[in-house]
Each structure stands twice: as C-alpha cells, then as structure tokens.
C-alpha angles and dihedrals in degrees: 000000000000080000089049099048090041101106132065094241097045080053090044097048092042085053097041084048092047091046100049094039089052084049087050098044088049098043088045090051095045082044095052085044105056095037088056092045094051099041079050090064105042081055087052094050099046083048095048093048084049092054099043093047092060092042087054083058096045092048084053096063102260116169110245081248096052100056116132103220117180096225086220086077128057110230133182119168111205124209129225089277095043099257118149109252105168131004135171103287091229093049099118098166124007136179126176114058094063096249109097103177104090094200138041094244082062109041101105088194128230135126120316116257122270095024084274094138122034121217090228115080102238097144111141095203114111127240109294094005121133123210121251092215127082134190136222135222143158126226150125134255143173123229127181078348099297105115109204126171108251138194102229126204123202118200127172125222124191106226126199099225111013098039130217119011134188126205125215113188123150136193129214130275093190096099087038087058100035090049087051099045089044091056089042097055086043093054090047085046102045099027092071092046090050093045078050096048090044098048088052095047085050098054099043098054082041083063098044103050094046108051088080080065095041081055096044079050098051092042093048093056097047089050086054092044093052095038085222101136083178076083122096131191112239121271111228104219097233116098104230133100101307094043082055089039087059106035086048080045086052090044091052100042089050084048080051094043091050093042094056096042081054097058089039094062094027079060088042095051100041096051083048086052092043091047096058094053091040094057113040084048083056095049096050088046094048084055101048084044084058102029111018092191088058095061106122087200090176088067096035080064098045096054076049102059095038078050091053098044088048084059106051088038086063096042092053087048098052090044087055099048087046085067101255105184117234098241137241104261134107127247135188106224098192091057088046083052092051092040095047093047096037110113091020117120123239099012122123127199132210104169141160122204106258131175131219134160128258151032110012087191090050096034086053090040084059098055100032085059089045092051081045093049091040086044094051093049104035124100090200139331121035121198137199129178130176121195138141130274115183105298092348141099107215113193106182124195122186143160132184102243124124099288138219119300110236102239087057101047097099102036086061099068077065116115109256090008102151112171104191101053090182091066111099119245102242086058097040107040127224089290096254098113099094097028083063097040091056095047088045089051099037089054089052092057085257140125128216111206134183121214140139124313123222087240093051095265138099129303115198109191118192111194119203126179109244120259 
C-alpha cells in the first residue's frame, strides 16, 4: 500500500475519488430523503381527500350501505365505541388504523388500540361538523388479494343521528417505494461508474501536470551525474506553480554555477599568490644554504610577512564564506579609526566615538585594509573621519590620489582584482583588501561604497548600523 500511494498522482486520484464518493454518498442520501418525504406526502394527501370525502357522506346523512367507497382505497368507519360500521368492500386484511376486524360481521367490538378513540362520546364538534384535524399512520392492508404498505389518514365527523364518527382510509406506498428502490438502484448503479470516470480523469490531468516536474526531476539527476551545472532543467511555458518551481531550479543551479566558478578561480588565484612568495623565500634559502654571505635576510622577511598576510587573508576568507557570524560586541568605532591610523605617515583623523555592534578584529581588519589601499594610492595626505548619520555609523577614508574610475568601482571589491597590473606585487598586494573589507561589512548589516574624494581621490565609505 505505502508503494501504491507513493506517488502524488496516486494521492491525488485516491483524494479526488474519497471526496467526490463522500459527495455522492451525502447528495444520494439528501436525494432518497427528500423523494421519500415528498412521495410521503402526496400518500397522506390522496388519503386524507379520501377520508374526508366519506366523512362528508357520512356528515350528509348517508346511510353506512350507501357509501360510496372508491375500492383503490382501503376504508373502515369506527363508531363512538370503536365498532366497525362500514368498511371497502374489497379490504380483506388491514393494520394500521387499530382496528383489525375489515367488515362489520366480523368486528367483535371493544376499544380501539392504543386508547386513540373513547367509548364515551366527548367530542366537541357539532352535528355534521368535520374536524379539521387529521391524523397520520402507517400500515399495511390487502385488497381483492394483492397486500401493499399504505399511508393512512384518520379524520372525525360529528353525525345527527348516529354520533361521533371516525374515518380510516389509507393510500398506497407502492410508488413511494418503487420510486425509492428505482433511485436507489440507479445511484448504486451510476455512482461506481462516476467514482471510475473521476479517478481516470484524475489521473490523467495528474499526469499530465506533473510530467513538467518529472522533466525538471530527470534533468536535475543527470546534471548531478555529469557534475555539468552549464546545464538547465526545461521551462514549461505556463505561468503556475511548475513553470515558478523550474525557473526558481534554473536560478539556483546559475547562483551554484557562479558560486563554484567562483571557488574554482578564488583556489586558482590564491595558489598563483602563494607560489610567488614561496618561491622567491626558497630561492633565497637554497643561496644562503650554498653561499651564507649571499643571504639577503631583509627580503627573506618580507616574503615572509606577504606570505603571512596571504595567509591570514585566506583564512579569513574561508571563515567568512563558511558563514562566521559578526559577533555580538561593541565596538567604538572612532577609537578603532585613531588607533588604525595612528604611526602612518601623512593620515589625518577626525573621529567621534561611535558604537556598532560586532567583531572588533574584523571591524579593525576593515578599516586597517581600507588606510593600506588609501596609502598605496595617496600622493600625500590620507583622511578618515568617522561620525554619525541617523541610525548609522559612517567611517570615511580618502586620499587624494588619482581615484577609481567609475566603470571599475565595483570590480574592485572582487577577490585578486588588481587594476594596475604593472604595479609590482609587494607594493600592490594580492588584490584581497577590499574583497575582505565588503564581506566584513556586508555580514555586519553594513555596506562598504567608492566615490569620488574632495581632493580628487578616492572616498571609501563603510556604513554600520549603530549598537
């Protein structure tokens, strides 16, 4: 059974079948009701305007022999004491009305059943008067040898010389019970053909709006077999839910794409970074090895220390994309600026003491990497100034050098994006500075944006919401 329903469309078609079988059951049922109720009905008037039409007679005067009594329609008239006085000549059995006997020989008197009549003549109805109400009762009888189930209808006329009379007649239930047997056999017979007919329609729209997902599916496991994320699933051209599923699955698959090429090249820069350094310190090792009084120790420090900074640079990057939170301290960010710039030449502060929330080490790592990029870049004079704007902390760093063009401002926030290519690498860095200054910024809530200095330069602003 778990292998049957496992599927959405065997779900779907066993739904679709319950639903509409428990609509069925319910509307049958209403249906049966209300045709019984209202064939019910019908019985009760036709026995009532049979009753009513003898105890006219009767109310006339007629004499109990003269009746005239339609033999369709079982009749019996009751006396005061509850004798039988008249009945349909053709009334053979009857139940029903309480009184068993069908002709007067045969009546052997007494009280009706049930206490319904009372031997003593009370009745508040005046001579030749006919109730106005009339009673209802269920029973069978057998006329000319054919037994049928009847609706019977009692009604009580006030006579002038023979008192109070009651009136039996009954009406047929056989078209009330034909009409409900033959609906009934018509429900049993259509309803399973219907369930049958639903259940195929089901499964067949299930199908078919699901094989753009079966598709999307196929397609999805032979881009993971063949590890080619260039590949995307097929668009259906409608415009509902599967149409959204694979254009969201395409949009995934290019962010993965992207994401991986990323990491592809982010692995291919850095071992061409780490190489340079590596080698050039091994060189310089393998020569004071041979010849001691050749060591140049001062640049076998300096690779060192680029090969250091590398390092940390990657780790930090790793850390980030591994999703390293910010942190929950706070952090002045006017005191971070003074201390960062203080003991380089030519930079200038003018800082308040501003609190956010977050890293101090990679809150002074941003703004150490943006002093080193305006200091690289500066002819003279570098300035940083840190204030507040609304619910923001605003640190500014610019130098008057010759700027960023605005075609490259955002390709520089690229990892091992270096723009002027001649520049050697020990001045220029491996190109990581700003890379790790965004993400910093970007995983404090923050932003990190280039324009155009005062001086002519560049102004880098960092934005941090406020602790």
């Amino acid at each position: 059974m778990r292998r049957l329903l496992g599927s959405v469309r065997a779900r779907a078609t066993l739904g679709a079948v319950l639903v509409v079988a428990v609509a069925l059951a319910a509307a049958g049922a209403a249906v049966l009701l209300s045709l019984r109720a209202h064939l019910m009905d019908q019985a009760a008037t036709k026995a009532e305007r049979t009753a009513r039409g003898v105890a006219a007679q009767l109310a006339a005067g007629t004499a109990y022999d003269r009746l005239e009594l339609d033999d369709d329609y079982p009749v019996q008239v009751v006396d005061a004491h509850g004798t039988l006085v008249a009945a349909s000549d053709d009334l053979e059995r009857i139940s029903g009305t309480g009184v068993e006997a069908v002709t007067p020989e045969r009546q052997s008197g007494g009280a009706v059943e049930g206490g319904e009549e009372d031997a003593d003549d009370d009745s508040s109805l005046e001579p030749g008067e006919i109730d106005e109400d009339t009673d209802y009762g269920d029973g069978a009888a057998t006329i000319d040898g054919q037994e049928d189930e009847y609706r019977f209808a009692t009604v009580r006329v006030e006579t002038t010389d023979r008192g109070l009379l009651t009136v039996h007649a009954g009406a047929s239930l056989d078209a009330e019970q034909s009409a409900v047997t033959t609906t009934t056999t018509g429900m049993l017979t259509g309803f399973p053909l219907l369930l049958c007919v639903v259940a195929a329609v089901t499964w067949l729209v299930t199908r078919r709006a699901l094989r753009p997902v079966e598709d999307i599916r196929r397609e999805m496991a032979e881009i993971t077999a063949s590890e080619d994320l260039s590949r995307r699933v097929p668009e259906p051209v409608t415009h509902d839910e599967v149409a959204r599923l694979a254009r969201t699955t395409n949009e995934t698959l290019a962010a993965l794409e992207a994401s991986v090429e990323r990491q592809r090249r982010f692995v291919a820069d850095a071992s061409h970074e780490l190489r340079s350094p590596i080698a050039s310190l091994r060189t310089q090792l393998e020569v004071a090895a041979a010849h001691p009084e050749l060591l140049d120790l001062d640049g076998a420090v300096e690779d060192t220390v680029r090969l250091q900074r590398l390092a940390a640079d990657l780790l930090l990057l790793a850390r980030l994309d591994a999703g390293e939170g910010p942190g929950d301290q706070r952090v002045d960010l006017g005191e971070v600026a003074r201390r960062e710039a203080r003991g380089r030449d030519g930079v200038s502060v003018a800082a308040e003491d501003v609190e956010v929330t977050g890293s101090r080490a990679q809150v002074e790592r941003v703004l150490g990497n943006l002093l080193d990029n305006a200091q690289r870049h500066a002819r003279s004079a570098v300035t940083v100034s840190v204030r507040r704007d609304g619910a923001w902390a605003v640190a500014e760093v610019a130098d008057d050098g010759d700027g960023v063009a605005a075609a490259d401002r955002e390709r520089i926030f690229e990892r091992f994006v270096r723009l002027d290519e001649a520049r050697s690498r020990d001045d220029g860095g491996a190109g990581l500075g700003l890379a790790i200054a965004r993400d910093v910024a970007a995983r404090h809530g923050g932003t990190l944006t280039v324009r155009d200095a005062p001086t002519g330069g560049a102004l880098f602003a960092l934005r941090l919401p406020l602790a």
